[in-house]
Backbone of each chain as ProteinMPNN parsed JSONL, in Angstrom:
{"seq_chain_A": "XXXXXXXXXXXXXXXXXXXXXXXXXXXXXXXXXXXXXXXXXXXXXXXXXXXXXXXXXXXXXXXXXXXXXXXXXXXXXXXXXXXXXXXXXXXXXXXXXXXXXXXXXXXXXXXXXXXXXXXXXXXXXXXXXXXXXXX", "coords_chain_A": {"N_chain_A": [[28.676, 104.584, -96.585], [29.931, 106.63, -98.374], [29.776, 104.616, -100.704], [26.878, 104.332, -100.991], [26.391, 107.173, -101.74], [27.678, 107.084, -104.071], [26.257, 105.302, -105.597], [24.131, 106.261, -106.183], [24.583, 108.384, -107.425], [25.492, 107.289, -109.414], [22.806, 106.031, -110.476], [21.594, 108.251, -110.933], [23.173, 109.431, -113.227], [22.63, 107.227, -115.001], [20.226, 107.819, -115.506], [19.832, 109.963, -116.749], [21.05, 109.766, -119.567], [19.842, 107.617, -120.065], [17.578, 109.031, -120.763], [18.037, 111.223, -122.419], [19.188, 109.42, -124.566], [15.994, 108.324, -125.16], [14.7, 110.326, -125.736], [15.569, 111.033, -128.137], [15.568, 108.959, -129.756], [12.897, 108.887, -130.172], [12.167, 111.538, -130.75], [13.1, 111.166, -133.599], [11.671, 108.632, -134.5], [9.518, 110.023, -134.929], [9.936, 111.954, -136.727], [10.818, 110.207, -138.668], [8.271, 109.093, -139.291], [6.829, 110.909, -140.15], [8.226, 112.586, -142.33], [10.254, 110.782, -143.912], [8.8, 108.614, -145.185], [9.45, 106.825, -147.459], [10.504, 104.253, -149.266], [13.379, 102.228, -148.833], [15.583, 102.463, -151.393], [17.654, 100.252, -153.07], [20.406, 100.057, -154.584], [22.43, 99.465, -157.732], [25.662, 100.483, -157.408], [28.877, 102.521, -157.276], [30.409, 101.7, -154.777], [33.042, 102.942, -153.724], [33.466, 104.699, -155.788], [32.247, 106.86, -155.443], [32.506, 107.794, -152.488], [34.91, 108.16, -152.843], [34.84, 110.799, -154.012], [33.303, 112.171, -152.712], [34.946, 112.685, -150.26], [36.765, 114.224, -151.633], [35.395, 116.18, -152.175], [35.135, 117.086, -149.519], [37.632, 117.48, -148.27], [38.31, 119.746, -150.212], [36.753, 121.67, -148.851], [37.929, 121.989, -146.093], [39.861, 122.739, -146.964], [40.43, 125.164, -148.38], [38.619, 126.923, -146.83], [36.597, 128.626, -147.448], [34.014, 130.591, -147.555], [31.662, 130.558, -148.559], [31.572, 128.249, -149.572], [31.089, 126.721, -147.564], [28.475, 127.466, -146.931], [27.363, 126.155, -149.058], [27.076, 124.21, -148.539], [26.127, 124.063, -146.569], [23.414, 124.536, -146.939], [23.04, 122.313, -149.148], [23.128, 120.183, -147.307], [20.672, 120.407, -146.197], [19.145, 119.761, -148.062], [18.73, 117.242, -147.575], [16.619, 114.271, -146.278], [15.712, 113.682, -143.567], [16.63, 111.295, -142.03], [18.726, 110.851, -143.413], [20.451, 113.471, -143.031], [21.139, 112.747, -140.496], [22.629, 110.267, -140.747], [24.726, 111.561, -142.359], [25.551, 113.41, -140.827], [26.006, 111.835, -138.299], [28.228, 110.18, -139.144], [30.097, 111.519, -140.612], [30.448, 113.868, -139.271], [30.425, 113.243, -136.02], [32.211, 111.211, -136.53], [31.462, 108.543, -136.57], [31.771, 104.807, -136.094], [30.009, 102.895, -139.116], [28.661, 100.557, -137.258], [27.987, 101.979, -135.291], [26.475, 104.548, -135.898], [24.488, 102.889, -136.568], [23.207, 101.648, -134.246], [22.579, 103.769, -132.781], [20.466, 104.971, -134.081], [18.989, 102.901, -133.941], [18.94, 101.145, -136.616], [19.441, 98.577, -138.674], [23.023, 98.133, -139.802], [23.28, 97.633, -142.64], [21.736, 98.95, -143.91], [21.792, 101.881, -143.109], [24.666, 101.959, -144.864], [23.186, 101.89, -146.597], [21.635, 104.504, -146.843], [23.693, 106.094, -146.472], [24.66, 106.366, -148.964], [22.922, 106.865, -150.694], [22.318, 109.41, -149.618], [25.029, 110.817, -150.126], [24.889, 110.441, -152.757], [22.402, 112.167, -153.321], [24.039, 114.486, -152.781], [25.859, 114.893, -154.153], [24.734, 115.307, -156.834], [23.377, 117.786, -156.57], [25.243, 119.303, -155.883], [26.624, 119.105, -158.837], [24.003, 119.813, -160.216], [24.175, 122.592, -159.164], [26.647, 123.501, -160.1], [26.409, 123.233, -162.349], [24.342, 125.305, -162.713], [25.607, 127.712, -162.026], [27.332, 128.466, -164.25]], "CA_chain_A": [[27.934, 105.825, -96.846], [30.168, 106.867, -99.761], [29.446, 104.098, -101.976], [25.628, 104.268, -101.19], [26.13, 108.088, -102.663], [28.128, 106.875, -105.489], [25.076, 104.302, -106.12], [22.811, 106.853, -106.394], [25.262, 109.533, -108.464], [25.919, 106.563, -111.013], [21.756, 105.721, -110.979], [20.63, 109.543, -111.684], [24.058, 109.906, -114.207], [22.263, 106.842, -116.053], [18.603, 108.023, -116.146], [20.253, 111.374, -117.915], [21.592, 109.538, -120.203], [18.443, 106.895, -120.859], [16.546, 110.459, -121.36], [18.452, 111.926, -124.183], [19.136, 108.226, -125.546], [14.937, 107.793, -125.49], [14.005, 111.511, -126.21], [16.114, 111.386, -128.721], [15.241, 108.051, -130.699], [11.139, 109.466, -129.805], [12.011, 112.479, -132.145], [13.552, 110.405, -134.591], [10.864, 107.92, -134.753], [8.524, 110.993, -134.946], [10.179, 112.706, -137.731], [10.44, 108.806, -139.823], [6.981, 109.069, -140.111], [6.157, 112.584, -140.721], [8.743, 113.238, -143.659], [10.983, 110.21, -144.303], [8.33, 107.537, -145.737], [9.777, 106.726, -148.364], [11.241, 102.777, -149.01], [14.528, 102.302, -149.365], [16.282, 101.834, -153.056], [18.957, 99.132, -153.471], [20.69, 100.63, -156.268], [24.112, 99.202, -158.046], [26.391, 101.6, -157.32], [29.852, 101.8, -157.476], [30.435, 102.92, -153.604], [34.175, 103.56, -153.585], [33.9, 105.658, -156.62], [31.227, 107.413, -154.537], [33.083, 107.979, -151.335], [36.081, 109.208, -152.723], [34.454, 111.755, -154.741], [32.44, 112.81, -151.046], [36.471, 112.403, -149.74], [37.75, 115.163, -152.374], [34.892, 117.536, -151.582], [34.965, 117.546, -147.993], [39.19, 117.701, -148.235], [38.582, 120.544, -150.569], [36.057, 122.558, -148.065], [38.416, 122.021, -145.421], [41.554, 123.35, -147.194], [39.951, 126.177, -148.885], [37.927, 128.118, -145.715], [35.629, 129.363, -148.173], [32.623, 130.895, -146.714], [30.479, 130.624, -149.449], [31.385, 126.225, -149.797], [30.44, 126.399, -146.157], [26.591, 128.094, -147.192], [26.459, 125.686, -150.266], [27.523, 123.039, -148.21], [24.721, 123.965, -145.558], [22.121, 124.249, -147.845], [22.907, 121.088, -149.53], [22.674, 119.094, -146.256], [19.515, 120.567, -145.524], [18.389, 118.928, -149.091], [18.626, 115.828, -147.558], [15.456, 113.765, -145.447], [16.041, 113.448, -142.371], [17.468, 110.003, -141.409], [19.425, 111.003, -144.265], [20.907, 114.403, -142.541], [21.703, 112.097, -138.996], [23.271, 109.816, -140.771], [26.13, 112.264, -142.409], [26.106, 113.827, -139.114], [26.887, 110.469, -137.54], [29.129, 109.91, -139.458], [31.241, 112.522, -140.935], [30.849, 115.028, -138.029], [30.83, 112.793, -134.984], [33.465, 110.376, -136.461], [31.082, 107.184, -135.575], [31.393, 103.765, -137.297], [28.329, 102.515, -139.728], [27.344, 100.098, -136.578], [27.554, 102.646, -133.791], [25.432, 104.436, -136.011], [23.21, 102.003, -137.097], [23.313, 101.544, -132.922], [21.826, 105.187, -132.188], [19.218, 104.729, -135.087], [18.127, 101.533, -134.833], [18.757, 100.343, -137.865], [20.574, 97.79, -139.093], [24.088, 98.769, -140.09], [23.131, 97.793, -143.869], [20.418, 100.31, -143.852], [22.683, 103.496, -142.706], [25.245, 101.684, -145.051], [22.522, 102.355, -148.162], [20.996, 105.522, -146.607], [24.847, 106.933, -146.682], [25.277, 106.023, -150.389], [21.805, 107.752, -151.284], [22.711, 111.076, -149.656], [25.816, 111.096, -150.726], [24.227, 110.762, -154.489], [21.832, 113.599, -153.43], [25.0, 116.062, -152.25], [26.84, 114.808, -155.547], [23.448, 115.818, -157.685], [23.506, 119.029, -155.824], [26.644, 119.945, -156.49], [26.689, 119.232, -159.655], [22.938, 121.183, -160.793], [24.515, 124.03, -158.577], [27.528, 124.124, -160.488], [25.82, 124.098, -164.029], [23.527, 126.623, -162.85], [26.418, 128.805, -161.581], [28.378, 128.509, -165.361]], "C_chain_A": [[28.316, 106.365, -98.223], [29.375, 106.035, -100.925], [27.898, 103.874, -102.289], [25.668, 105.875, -102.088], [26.615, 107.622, -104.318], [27.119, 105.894, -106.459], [23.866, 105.559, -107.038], [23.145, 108.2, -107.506], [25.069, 108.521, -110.072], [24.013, 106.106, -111.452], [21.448, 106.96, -111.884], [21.647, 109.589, -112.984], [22.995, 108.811, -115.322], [21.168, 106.892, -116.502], [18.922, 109.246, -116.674], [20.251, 110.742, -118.997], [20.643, 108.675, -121.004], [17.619, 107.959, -121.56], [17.337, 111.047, -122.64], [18.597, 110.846, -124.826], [17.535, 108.411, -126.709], [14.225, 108.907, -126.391], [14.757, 111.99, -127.719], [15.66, 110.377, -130.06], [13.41, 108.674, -130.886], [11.322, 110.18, -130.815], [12.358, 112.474, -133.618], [12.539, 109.851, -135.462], [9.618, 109.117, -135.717], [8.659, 111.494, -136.204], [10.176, 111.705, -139.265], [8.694, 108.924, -140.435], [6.26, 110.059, -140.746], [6.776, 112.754, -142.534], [9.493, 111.856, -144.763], [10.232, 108.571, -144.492], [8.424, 106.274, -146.52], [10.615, 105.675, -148.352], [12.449, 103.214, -149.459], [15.178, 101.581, -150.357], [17.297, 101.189, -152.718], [19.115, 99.376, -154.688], [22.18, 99.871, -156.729], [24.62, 100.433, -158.187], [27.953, 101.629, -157.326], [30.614, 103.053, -156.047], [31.778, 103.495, -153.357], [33.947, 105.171, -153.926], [33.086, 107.36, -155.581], [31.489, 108.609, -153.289], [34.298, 108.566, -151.887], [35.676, 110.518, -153.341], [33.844, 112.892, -153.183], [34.077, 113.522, -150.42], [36.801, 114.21, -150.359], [36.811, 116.513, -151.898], [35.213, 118.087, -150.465], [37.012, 118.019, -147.757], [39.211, 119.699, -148.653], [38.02, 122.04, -150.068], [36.992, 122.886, -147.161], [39.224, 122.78, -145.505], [41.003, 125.061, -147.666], [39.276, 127.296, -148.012], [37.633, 129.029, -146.316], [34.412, 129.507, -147.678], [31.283, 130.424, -147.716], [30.13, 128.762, -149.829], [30.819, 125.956, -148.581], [28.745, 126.796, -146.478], [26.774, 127.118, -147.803], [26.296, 124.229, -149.28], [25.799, 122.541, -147.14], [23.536, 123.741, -146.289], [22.163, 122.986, -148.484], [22.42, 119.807, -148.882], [21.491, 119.44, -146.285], [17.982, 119.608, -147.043], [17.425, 117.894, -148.884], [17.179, 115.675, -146.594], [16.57, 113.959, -143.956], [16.802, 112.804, -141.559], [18.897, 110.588, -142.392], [20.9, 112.482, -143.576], [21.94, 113.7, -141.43], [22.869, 110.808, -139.398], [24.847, 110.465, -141.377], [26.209, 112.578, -141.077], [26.61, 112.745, -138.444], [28.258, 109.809, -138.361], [30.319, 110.403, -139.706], [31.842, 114.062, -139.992], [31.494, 114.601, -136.689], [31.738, 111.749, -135.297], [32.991, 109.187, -136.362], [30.962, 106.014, -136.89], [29.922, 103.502, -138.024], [27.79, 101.556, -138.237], [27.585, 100.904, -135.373], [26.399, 103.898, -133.878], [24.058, 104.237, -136.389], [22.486, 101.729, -135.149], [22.377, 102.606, -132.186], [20.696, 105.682, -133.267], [18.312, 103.901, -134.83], [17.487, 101.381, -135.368], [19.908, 99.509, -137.783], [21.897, 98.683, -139.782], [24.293, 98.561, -142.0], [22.756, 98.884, -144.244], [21.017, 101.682, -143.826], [23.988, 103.399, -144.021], [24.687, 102.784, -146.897], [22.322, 104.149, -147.942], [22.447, 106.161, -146.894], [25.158, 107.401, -147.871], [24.173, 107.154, -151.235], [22.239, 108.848, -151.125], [23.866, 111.032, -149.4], [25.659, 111.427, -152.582], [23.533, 111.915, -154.342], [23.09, 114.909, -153.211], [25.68, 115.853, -153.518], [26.042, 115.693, -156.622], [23.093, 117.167, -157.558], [24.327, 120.089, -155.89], [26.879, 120.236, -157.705], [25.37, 120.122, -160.625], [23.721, 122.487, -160.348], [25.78, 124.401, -159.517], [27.232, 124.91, -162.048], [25.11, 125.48, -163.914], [24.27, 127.925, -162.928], [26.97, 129.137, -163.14], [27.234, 129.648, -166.068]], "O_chain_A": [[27.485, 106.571, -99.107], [28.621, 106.499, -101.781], [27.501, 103.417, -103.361], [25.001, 105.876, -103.123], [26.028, 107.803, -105.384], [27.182, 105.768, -107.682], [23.167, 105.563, -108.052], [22.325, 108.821, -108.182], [24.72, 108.816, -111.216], [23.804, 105.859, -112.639], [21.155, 106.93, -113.079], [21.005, 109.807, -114.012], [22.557, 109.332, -116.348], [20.812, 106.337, -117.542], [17.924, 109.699, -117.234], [19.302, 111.09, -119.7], [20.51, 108.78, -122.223], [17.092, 107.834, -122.665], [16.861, 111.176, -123.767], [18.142, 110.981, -125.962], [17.458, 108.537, -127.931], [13.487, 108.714, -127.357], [14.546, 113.063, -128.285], [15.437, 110.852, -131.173], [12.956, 108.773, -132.026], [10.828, 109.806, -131.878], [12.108, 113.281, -134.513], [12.336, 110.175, -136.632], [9.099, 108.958, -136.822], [7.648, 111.549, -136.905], [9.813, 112.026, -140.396], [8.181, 108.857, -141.552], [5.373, 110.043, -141.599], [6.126, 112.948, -143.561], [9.376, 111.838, -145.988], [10.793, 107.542, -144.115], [7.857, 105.187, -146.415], [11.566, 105.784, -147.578], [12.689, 104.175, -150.19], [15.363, 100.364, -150.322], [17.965, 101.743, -151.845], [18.396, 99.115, -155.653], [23.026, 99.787, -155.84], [24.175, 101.322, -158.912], [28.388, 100.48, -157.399], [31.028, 104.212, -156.046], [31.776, 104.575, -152.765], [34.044, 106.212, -153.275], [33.508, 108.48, -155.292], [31.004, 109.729, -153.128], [34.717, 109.567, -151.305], [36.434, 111.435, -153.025], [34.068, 114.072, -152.912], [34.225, 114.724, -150.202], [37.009, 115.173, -149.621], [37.253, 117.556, -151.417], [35.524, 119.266, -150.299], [37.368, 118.928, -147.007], [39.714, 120.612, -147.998], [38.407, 123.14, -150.463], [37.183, 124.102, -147.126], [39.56, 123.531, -144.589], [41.412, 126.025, -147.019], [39.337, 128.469, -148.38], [38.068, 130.161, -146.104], [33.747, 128.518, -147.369], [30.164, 130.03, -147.387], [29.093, 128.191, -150.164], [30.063, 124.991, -148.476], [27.91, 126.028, -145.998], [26.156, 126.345, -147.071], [25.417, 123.381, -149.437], [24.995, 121.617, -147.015], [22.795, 122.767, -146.158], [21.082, 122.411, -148.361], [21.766, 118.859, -149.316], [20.869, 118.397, -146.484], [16.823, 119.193, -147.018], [16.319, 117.582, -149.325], [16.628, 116.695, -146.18], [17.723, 114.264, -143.654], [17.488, 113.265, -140.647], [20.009, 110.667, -141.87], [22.105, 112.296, -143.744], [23.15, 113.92, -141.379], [23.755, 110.436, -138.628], [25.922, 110.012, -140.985], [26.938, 111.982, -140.284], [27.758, 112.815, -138.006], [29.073, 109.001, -137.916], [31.387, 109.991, -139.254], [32.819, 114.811, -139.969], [32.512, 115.08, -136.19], [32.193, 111.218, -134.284], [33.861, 108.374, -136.049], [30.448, 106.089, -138.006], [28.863, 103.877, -137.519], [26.6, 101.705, -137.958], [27.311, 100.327, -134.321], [25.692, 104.315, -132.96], [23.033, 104.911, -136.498], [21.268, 101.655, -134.989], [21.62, 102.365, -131.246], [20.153, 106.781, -133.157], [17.147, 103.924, -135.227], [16.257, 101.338, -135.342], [20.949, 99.609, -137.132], [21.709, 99.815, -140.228], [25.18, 99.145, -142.623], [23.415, 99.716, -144.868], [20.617, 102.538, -144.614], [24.442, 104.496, -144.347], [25.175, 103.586, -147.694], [22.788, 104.954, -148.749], [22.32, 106.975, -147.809], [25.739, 108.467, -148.076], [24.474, 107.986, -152.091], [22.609, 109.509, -152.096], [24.051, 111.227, -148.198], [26.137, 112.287, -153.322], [23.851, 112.829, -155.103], [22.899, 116.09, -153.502], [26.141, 116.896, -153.983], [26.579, 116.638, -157.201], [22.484, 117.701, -158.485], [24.188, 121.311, -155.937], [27.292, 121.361, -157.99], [25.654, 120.904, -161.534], [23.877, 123.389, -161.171], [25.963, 125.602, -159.713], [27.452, 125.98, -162.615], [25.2, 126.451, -164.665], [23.921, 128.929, -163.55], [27.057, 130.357, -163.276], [27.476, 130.17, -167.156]]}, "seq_chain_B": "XXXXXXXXXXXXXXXXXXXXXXXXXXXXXXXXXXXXXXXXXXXXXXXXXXXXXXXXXXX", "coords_chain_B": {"N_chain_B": [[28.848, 125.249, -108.101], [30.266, 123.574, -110.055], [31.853, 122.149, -108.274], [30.119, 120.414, -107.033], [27.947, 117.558, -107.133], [26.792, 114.931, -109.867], [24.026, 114.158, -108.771], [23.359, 116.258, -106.908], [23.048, 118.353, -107.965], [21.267, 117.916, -109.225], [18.994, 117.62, -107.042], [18.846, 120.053, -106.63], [18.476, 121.114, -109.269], [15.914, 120.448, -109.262], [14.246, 121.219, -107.444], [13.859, 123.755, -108.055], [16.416, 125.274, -108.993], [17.633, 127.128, -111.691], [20.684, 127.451, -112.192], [21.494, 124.743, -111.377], [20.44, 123.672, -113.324], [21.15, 123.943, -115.421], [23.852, 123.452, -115.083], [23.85, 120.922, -115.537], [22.875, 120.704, -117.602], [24.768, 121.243, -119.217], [26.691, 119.5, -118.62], [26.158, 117.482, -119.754], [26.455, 118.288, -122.414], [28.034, 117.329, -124.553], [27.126, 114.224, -125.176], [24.194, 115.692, -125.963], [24.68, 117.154, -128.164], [25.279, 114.584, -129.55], [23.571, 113.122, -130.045], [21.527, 114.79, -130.96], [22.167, 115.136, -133.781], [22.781, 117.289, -134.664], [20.831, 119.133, -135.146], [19.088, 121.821, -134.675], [16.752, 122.242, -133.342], [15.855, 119.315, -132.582], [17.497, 119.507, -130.528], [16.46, 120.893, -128.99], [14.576, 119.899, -128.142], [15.384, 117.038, -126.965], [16.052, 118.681, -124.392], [14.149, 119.6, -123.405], [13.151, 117.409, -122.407], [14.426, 116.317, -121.345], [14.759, 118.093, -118.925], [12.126, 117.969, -118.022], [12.236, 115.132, -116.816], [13.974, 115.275, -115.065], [12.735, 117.307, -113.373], [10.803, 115.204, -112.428], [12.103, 113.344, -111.488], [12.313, 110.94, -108.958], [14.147, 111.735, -106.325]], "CA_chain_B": [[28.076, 124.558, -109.169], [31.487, 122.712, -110.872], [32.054, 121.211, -107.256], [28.705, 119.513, -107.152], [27.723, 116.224, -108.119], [24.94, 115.417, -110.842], [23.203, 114.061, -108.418], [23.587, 117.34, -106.161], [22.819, 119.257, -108.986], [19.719, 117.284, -109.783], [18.481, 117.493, -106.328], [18.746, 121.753, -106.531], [17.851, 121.768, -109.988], [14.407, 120.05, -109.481], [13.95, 122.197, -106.163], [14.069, 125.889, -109.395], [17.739, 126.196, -109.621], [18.094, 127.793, -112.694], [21.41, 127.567, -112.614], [22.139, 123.977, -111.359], [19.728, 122.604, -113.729], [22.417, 124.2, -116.626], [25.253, 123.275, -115.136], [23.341, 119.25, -115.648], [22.711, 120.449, -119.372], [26.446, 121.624, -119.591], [27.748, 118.557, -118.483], [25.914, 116.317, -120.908], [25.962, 118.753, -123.851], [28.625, 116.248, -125.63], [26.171, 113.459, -125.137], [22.839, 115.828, -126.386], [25.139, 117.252, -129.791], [25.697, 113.563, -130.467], [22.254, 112.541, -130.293], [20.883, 116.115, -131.594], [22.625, 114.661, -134.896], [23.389, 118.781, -135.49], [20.023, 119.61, -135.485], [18.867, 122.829, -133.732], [14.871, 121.412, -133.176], [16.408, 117.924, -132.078], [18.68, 119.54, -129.706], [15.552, 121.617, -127.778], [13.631, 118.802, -127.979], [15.671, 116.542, -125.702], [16.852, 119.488, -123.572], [13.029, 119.611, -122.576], [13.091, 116.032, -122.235], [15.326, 116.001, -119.745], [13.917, 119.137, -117.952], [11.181, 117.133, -117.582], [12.73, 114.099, -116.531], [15.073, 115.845, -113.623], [11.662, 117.47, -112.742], [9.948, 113.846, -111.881], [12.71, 112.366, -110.653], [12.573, 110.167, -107.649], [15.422, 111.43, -105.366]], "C_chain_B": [[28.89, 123.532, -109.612], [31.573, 121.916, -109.979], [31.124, 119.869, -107.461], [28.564, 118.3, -107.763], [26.634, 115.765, -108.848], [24.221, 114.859, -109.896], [22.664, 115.269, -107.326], [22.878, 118.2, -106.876], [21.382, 118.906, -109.357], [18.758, 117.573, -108.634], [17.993, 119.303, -106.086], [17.951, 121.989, -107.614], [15.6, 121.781, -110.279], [13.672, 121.328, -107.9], [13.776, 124.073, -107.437], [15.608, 126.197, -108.832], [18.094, 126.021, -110.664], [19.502, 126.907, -112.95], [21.997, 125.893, -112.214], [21.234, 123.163, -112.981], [20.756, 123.076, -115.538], [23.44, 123.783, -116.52], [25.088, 121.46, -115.773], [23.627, 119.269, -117.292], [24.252, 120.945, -119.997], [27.265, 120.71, -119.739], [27.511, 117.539, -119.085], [25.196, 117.169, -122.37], [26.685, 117.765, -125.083], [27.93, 115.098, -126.347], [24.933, 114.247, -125.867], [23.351, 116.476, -127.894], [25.287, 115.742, -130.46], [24.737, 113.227, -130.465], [21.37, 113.792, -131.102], [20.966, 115.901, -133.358], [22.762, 116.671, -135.668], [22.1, 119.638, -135.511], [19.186, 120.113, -134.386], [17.443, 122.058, -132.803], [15.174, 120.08, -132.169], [16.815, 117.916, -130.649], [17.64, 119.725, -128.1], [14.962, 120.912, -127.491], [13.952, 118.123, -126.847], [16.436, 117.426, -124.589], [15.303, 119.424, -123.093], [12.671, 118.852, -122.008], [13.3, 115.812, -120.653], [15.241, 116.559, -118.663], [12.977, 118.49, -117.206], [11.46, 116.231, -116.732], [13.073, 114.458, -115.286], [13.759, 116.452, -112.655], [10.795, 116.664, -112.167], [10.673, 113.143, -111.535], [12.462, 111.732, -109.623], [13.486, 110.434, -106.745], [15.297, 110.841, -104.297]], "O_chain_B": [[28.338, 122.431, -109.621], [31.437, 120.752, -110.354], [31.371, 118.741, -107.889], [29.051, 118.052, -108.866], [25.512, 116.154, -108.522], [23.099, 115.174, -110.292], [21.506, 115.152, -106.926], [22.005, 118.842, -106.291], [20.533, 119.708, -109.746], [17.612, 117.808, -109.017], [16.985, 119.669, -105.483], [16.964, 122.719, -107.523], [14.697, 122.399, -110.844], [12.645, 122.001, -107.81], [13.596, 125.249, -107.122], [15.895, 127.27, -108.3], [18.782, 125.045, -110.963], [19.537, 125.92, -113.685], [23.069, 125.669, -112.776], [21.647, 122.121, -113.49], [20.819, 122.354, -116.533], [24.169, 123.611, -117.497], [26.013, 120.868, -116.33], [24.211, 118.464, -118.017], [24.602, 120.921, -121.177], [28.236, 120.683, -120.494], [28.332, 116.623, -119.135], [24.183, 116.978, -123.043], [26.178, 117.486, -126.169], [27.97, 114.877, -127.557], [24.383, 113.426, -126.601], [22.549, 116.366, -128.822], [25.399, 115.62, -131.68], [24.787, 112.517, -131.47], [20.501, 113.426, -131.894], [20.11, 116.346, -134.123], [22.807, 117.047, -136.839], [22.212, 120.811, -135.866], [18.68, 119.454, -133.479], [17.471, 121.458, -131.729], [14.656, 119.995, -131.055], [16.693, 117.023, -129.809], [17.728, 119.26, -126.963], [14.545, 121.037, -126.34], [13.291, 118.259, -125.818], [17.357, 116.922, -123.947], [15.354, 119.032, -121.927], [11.908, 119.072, -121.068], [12.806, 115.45, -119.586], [15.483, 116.033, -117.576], [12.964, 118.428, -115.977], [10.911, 116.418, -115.647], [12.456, 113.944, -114.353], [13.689, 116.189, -111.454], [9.968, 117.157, -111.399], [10.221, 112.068, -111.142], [12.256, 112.732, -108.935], [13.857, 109.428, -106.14], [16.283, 110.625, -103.592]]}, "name": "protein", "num_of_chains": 2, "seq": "XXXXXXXXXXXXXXXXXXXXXXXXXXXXXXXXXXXXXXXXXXXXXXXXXXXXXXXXXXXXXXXXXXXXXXXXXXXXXXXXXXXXXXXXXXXXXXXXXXXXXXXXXXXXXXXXXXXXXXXXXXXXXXXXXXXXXXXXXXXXXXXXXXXXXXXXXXXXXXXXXXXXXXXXXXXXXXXXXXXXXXXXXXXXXXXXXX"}
């Protein structure tokens, strides 16, 4: 009797879980075609230099609990496209490797690899107009 | 409500309880911020989803 409930706890736990998976890639898909058209550049880049520069900002938001790096910071993300937004978020918020989420995209783990590198160049570009403007 | 099991909870919340059908979205809010990717719109989106979903269930 138990393990027929526990059958039926662990079925409904995994049709929750198919539903935000599906409803979740659905609004994804949805939003790829609406805003985020646009092919993706293969650029030479030099991604360390890239990433540590991303590294020193985000260190220096952290340490600082400046309200106002937190607004620029927001507004800057919001710069970004879309895929472009989910993938910092997947990455730098939720902590998740390039293929877990290249995994909750599907995309290839190249693809999230480039898309990272791009908006990271847009938050660098961002930063840097915002600062000239500020001088 | 905490006692309850999601499938307990699923079986009340599709019956109009309010409040089990929150305690469902409580207990897989970890799961709908990591798919929400942060984003408010994203978040309501599959919270209706799933409304839905728990509402056509099969129990």
């Amino acid at each position: 009797m138990e393990s027929k409930n526990d059958y039926k706890e662990e079925r409904f736990d995994s049709f929750l879980n198919k539903t935000i998976i599906l409803s979740a890639r659905n609004y994804f898909k949805k939003q790829m075609n609406i805003i985020d058209k646009e092919r993706l550049m293969i650029n030479d880049m030099d991604y360390s230099a890239i990433l540590d520069d991303f590294a020193t900002l985000n260190s220096s938001f952290l340490s600082t609990e400046d309200i106002d790096v937190s607004l620029q910071l927001k507004s800057a993300l919001k710069s970004l496209s879309a895929i472009e937004q989910a993938v910092i978020f997947l990455l730098y918020d939720e902590e998740l490797s390039q293929k877990e989420a290249a995994e909750i995209l599907e995309v290839y783990s190249k693809t999230v690899s480039k898309i990272k590198i791009r908006a990271i160049n847009k938050l660098k570009r961002y930063f840097k107009e915002d600062s000239e403007n500020g001088k | 409500m905490e006692n309850k099991s999601l499938y307990e909870l699923g079986k009340l919340a599709q019956a109009g309880d309010d409040m089990a059908m929150l305690e469902i979205i409580e207990r897989k809010k970890k799961m709908l911020k990591r798919y929400s990717f942060g984003d408010e719109d994203r978040y309501q989106f599959i919270i209706l989803k799933l409304i839905e979903g728990i509402k056509n269930y099969k129990f």
